[in-house]
N, C-alpha and C positions, 0 to 999 in steps of 0.2 A: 848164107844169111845168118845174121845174129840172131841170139835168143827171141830178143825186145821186137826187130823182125818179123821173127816167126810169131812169135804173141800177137802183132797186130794183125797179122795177114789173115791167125786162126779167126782171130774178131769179128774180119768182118766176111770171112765165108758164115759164121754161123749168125752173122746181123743178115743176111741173103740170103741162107736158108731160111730164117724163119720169114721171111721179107714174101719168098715164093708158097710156102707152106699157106701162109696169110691168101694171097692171091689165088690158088688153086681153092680153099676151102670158100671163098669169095665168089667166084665162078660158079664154084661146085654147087649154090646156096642160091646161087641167082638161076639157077638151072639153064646153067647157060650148054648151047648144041653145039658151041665149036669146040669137040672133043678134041679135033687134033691140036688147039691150042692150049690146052689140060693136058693132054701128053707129052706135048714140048718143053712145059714147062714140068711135067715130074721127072722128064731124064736129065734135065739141069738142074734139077735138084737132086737127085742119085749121084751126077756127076761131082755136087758139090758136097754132098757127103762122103764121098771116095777121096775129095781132096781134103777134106778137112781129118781123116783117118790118115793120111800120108804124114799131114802137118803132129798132128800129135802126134806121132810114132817118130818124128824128128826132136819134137823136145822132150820126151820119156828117153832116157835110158836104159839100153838092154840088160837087162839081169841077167848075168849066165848062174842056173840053177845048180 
């Protein structure tokens, strides 16, 4: 993947994370009882911070110290 790629791809995992973040504190507010629907949505958001630490460690550069 190219740079410009990888830029977009970061974009819109972190426009989806904050998308699910939104939703979970939405739920969480409405007091809503379907907890396992609260927890499916915080591992696809774990999931997608896992991938959004891949992507920027793709377009960082390693330093050798």
């Amino acid at each position: 993947m190219t740079e410009q790629e990888l830029k977009k791809l970061l974009a819109s995992l972190r426009t989806e994370h904050r998308d699910l973040d939104a939703a979970i504190d939405a739920l969480s507010a409405a007091g809503s009882t379907d907890q396992l629907q609260i927890a499916r949505l915080k591992k696809r958001k774990l999931r997608l911070r896992d991938q959004i630490s891949i992507v920027e460690d793709q377009l960082l550069p390693d330093i050798i110290a």
